[in-house]
C-alpha positions as CSV (number, residue, x, y, z in Angstrom):
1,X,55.2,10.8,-71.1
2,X,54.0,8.4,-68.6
3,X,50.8,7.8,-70.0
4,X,52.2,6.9,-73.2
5,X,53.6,4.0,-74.3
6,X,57.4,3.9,-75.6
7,X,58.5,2.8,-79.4
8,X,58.7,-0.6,-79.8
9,X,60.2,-2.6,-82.8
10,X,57.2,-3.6,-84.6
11,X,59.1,-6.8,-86.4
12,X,57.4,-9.8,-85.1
13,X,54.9,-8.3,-83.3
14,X,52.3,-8.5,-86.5
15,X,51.1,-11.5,-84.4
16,X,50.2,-10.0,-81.3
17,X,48.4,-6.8,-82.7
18,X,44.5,-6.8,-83.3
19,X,43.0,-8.1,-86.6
20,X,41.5,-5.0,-87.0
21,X,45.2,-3.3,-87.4
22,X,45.7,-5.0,-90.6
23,X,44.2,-2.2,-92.5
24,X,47.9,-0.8,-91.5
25,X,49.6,-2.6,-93.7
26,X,48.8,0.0,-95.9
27,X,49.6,2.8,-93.6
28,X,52.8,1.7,-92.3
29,X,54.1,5.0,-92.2
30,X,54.6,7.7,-89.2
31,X,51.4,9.5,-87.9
32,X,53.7,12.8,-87.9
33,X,55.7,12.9,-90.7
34,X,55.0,9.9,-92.9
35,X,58.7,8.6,-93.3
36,X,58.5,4.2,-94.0
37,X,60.7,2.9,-91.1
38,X,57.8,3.1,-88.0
39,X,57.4,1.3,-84.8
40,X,54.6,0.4,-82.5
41,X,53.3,2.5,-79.7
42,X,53.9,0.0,-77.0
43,X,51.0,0.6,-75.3
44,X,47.7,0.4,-77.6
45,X,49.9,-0.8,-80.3
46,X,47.6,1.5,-82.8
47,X,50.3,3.8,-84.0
48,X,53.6,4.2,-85.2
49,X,56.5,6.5,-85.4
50,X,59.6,6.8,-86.9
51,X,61.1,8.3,-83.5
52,X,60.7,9.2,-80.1
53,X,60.4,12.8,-81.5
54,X,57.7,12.7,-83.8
55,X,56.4,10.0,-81.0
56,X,56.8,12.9,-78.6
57,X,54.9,15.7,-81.0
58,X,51.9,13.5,-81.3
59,X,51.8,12.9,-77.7
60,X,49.2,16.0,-76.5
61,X,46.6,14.4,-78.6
62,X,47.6,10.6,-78.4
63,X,47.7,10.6,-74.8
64,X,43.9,11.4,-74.5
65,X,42.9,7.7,-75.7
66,X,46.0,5.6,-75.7
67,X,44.8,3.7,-72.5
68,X,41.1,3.4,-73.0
69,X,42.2,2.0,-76.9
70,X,44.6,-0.4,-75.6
71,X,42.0,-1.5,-72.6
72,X,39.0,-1.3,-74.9
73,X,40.6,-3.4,-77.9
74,X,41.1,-6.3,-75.6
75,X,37.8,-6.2,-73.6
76,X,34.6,-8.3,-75.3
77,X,32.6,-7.0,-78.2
78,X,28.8,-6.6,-77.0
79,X,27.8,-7.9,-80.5
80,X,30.1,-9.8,-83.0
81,X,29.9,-6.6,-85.6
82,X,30.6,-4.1,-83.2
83,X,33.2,-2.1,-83.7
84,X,35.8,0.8,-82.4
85,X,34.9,4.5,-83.3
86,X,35.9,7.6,-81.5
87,X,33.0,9.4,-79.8
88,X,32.9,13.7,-78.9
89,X,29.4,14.3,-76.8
90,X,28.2,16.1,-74.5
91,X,29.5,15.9,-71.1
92,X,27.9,14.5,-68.2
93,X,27.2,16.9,-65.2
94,X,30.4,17.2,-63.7
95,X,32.4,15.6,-66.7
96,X,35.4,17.1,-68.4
97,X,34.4,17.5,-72.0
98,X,37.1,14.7,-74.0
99,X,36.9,12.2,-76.7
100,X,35.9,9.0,-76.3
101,X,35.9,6.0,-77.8
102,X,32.4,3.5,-78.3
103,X,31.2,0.5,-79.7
104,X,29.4,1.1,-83.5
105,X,27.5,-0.7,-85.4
106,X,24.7,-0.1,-87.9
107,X,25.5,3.7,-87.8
108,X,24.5,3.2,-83.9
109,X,26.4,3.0,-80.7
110,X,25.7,-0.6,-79.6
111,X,26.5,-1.4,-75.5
112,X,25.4,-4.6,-73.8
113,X,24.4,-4.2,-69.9
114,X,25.1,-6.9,-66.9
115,X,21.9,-9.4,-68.0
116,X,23.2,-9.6,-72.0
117,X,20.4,-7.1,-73.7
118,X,21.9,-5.3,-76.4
119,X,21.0,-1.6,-77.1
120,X,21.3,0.4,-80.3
121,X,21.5,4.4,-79.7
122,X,21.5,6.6,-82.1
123,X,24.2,9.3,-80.8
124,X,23.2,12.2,-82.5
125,X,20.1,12.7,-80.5
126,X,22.1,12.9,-77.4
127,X,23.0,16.2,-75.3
128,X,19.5,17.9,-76.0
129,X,18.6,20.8,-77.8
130,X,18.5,19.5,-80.8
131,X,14.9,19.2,-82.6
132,X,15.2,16.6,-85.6
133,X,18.3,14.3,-84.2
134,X,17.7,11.6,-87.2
135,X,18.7,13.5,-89.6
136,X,22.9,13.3,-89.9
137,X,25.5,13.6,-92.4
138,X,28.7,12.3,-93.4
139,X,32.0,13.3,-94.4
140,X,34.4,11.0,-96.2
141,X,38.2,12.3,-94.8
142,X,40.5,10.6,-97.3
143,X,40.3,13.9,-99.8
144,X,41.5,15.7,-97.0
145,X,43.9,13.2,-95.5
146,X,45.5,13.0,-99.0
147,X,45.4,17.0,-99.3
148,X,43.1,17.4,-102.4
149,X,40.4,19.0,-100.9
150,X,39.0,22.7,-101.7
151,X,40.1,26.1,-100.6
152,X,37.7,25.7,-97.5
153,X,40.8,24.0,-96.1
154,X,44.5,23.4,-95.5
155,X,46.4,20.0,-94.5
156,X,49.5,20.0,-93.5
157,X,50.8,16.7,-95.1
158,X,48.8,14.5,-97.6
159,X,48.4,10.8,-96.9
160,X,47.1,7.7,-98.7
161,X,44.6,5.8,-96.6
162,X,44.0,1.8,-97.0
163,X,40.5,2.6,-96.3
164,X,37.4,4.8,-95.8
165,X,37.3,7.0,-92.6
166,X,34.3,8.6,-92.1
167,X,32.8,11.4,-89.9
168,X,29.1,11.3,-88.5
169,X,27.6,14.6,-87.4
170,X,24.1,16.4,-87.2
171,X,22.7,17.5,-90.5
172,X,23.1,21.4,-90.5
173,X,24.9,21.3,-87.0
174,X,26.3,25.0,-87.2
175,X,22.9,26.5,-87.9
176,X,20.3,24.8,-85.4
177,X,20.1,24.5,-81.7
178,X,23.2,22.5,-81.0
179,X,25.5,23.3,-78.9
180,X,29.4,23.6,-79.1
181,X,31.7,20.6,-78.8
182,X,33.6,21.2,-76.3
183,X,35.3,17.8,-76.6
184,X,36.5,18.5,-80.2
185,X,37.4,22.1,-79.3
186,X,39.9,20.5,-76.7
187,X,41.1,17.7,-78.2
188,X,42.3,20.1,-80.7
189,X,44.3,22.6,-78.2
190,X,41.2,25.2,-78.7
191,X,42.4,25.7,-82.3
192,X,39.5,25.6,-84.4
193,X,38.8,27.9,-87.3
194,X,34.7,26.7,-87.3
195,X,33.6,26.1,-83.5
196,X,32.0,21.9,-84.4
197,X,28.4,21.2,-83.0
198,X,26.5,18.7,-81.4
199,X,27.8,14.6,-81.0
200,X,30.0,13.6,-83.4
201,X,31.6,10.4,-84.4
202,X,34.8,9.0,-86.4
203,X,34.1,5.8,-87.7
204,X,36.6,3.3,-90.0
205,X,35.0,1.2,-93.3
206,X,37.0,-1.3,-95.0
207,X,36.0,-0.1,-98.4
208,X,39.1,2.0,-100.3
209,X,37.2,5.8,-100.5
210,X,35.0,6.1,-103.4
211,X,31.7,7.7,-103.7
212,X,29.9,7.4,-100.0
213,X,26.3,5.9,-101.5
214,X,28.8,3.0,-103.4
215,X,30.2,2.0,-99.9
216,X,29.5,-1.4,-98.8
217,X,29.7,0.1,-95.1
218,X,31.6,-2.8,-93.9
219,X,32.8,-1.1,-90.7
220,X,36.0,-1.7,-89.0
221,X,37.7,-0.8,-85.6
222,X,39.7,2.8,-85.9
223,X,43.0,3.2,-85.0
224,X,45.5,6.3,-82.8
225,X,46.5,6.9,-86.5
226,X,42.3,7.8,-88.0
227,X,42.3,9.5,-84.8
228,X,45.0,12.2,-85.7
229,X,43.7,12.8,-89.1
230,X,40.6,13.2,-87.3
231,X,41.6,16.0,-85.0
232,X,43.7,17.6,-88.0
233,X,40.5,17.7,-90.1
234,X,38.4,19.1,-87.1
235,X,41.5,22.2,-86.6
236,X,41.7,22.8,-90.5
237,X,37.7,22.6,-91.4
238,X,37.0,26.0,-93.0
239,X,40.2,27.3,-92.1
240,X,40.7,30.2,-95.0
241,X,43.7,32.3,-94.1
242,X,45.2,30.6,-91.2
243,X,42.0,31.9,-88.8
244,X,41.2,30.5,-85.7
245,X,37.9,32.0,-84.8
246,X,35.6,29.3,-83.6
247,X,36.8,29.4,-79.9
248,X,35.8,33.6,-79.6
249,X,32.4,33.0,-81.6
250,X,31.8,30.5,-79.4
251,X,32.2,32.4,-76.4
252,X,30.8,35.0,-77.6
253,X,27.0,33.1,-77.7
254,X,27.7,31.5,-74.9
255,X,28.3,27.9,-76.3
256,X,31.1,27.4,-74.0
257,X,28.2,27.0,-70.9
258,X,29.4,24.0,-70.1
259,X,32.8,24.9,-69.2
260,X,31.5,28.1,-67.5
261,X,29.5,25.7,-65.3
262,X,32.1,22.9,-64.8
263,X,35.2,24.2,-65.3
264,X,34.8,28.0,-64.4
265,X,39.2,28.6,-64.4
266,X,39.4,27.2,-67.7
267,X,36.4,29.3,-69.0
268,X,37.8,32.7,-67.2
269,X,41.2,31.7,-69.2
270,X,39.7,31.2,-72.5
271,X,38.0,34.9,-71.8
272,X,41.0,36.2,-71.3
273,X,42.7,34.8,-74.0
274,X,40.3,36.1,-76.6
275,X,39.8,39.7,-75.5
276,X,43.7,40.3,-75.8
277,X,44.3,44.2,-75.0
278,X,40.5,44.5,-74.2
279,X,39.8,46.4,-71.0
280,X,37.5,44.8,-68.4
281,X,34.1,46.4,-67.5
282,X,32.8,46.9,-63.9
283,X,29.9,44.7,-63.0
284,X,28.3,43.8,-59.8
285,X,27.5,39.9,-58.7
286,X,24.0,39.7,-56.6
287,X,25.0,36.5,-54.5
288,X,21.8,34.3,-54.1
289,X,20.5,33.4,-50.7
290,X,22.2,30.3,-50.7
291,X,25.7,31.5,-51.4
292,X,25.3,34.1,-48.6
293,X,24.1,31.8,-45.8
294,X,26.1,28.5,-47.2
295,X,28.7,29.7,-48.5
296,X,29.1,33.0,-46.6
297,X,29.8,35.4,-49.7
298,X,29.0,38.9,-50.0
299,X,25.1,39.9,-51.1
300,X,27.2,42.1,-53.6
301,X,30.3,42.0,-55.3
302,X,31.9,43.9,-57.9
303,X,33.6,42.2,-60.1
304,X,35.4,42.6,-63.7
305,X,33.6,41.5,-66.8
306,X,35.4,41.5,-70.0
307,X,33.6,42.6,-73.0
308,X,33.8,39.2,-74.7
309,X,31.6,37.7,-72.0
310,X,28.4,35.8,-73.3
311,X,26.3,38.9,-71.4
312,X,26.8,41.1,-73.9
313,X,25.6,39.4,-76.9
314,X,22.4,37.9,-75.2
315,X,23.3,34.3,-75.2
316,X,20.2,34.1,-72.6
317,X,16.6,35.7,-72.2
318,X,17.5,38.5,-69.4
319,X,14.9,38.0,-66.9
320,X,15.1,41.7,-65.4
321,X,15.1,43.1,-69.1
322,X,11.7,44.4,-68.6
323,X,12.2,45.6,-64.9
324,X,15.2,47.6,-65.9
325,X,13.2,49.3,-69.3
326,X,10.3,50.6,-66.8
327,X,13.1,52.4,-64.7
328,X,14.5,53.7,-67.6
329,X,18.1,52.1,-66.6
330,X,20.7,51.0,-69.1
331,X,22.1,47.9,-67.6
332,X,22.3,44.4,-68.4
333,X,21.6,41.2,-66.0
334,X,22.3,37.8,-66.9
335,X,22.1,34.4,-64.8
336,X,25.6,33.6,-63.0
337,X,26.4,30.0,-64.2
338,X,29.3,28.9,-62.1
């Protein structure tokens, strides 16, 4: 686990930990499997276990911000309100979808550049595709964290937070134009019962959890430890049975793009892993002029196409639809991605 920190004894290091980790004194408990006797992640020094096992169970999800928390809570604030929250957008061309974490404040992403101008960006209009981005909702977690929550979903332990963590989201974000998270989706080991859409945000308050229009929204930096109840909350969201559909429906409409464009292995796998016994179909690739002369491939290749893939359920306008009606042929074109 090299890009972990080890357990440290967390007597007398109350000192050197950020101010914003007092809120632990109330959680001084183990992320895994709340037992009382904890210690320190060495490293970002923004979660504890009660041993190297329960340390090494959390590690596939701790690992993807330990370093950038321990870097980012020593850098400079850009304003003196900002605060840590955990950011999942939309990827950059050529980015691996992943968490992230940002600077909040006022419900906005605050960054300050090289001459000193501070910015305010309201994250929910970022990635695109997304017609009325002021519009957003939030979720208070601490029913869930604590377990008493409705049918719509299961938690695996209940715990009592020392404050409010919130999540910030598009209004309606599984019914309009946004697309999937593909940071949440792998954060969470692509075990998601509901496939989460558009930016997204975890944010800390001070305020103990009451009623979300009482809150004095007095916002503090998150810790490793809101970040697993996070990504537990995002696996377990309308998770009825034990399901974990949202990584096939997904696919299925074609809201894994992104990986099919940047990570093209990873998106084959995922196919592969939800079709199961299903039997590929014969298709045929028509290269484009520049992969033949560049990249010397074949003008066409046959090639197998599983029948999960997003060309069957019309996850894009077919631009030879009409062509192919007027010669009376039953096949199916769609755009090659990758």
């Amino acid at each position: 686990m090299s890009d972990e920190g080890s357990v440290s004894d967390s007597s007398g290091l109350d000192s050197l930990v950020n101010s914003s980790l007092s809120l632990f004194k109330s959680n001084e408990r183990c992320v895994i499997c709340d037992k009382p006797k904890t210690n320190f992640c060495q490293r970002c020094m923004s979660a504890k276990y009660c041993s190297k096992e329960c340390q090494a169970d959390d590690f596939p999800i701790h690992k993807l911000l330990c370093a950038e928390y321990e870097r980012m809570s020593k850098s400079t604030r850009p304003t003196p309100n900002a605060k840590i929250a955990f950011f999942f957008g939309a990827p950059m061309t050529g980015e691996t979808p992943k968490p992230k974490l940002i600077w909040w404040d006022k419900e906005r992403r605050v960054m300050k550049d090289g001459t000193g101008r501070v910015t305010y960006t309201n994250v929910l209009a970022e990635g695109g595709r997304y017609e009325d981005p002021e519009v957003g909702t939030t979720t208070i977690l601490n029913d869930f964290a604590r377990g008493d929550h409705s049918n719509d979903h299961t938690a695996p332990t209940g715990r009592i937070l020392g404050h409010t963590l919130a999540v910030h989201y598009r209004h309606k974000q599984g019914f309009n134009s946004s697309v999937a998270n593909l940071g949440i989706f792998k954060a969470t080991g692509y075990n998601l019962a509901k496939m989460w859409n558009g930016p997204v945000v975890i944010y800390s308050l001070e305020d103990m959890h009451m009623p979300y229009s009482d809150l004095r929204k007095v916002f503090q930096d998150v810790t490793m430890f809101d970040f697993r109840i996070g990504i537990n909350y995002f696996k377990f969201y309308m998770n009825k049975g034990g399901r974990s559909n949202g990584g096939p429906e997904a696919l299925s409409v074609g809201g894994m793009f992104q990986y099919e464009i940047h990570e093209p292995k990873l998106f084959e796998e995922l196919m592969v892993r939800y079709a199961g016994d299903a039997k590929p179909i014969k298709g045929v690739r028509i290269s484009c002029q520049g992969d033949i002369n560049r990249l010397h491939k074949k003008e066409y290749q046959v090639m197998d196409v599983l029948p999960n893939h997003p060309i069957f359920f019309a996850d894009q306008p077919d631009p030879h639809a009409s062509i192919l009606k007027q010669l009376g042929l039953p096949l199916i074109a769609r755009k090659f991605l990758s």
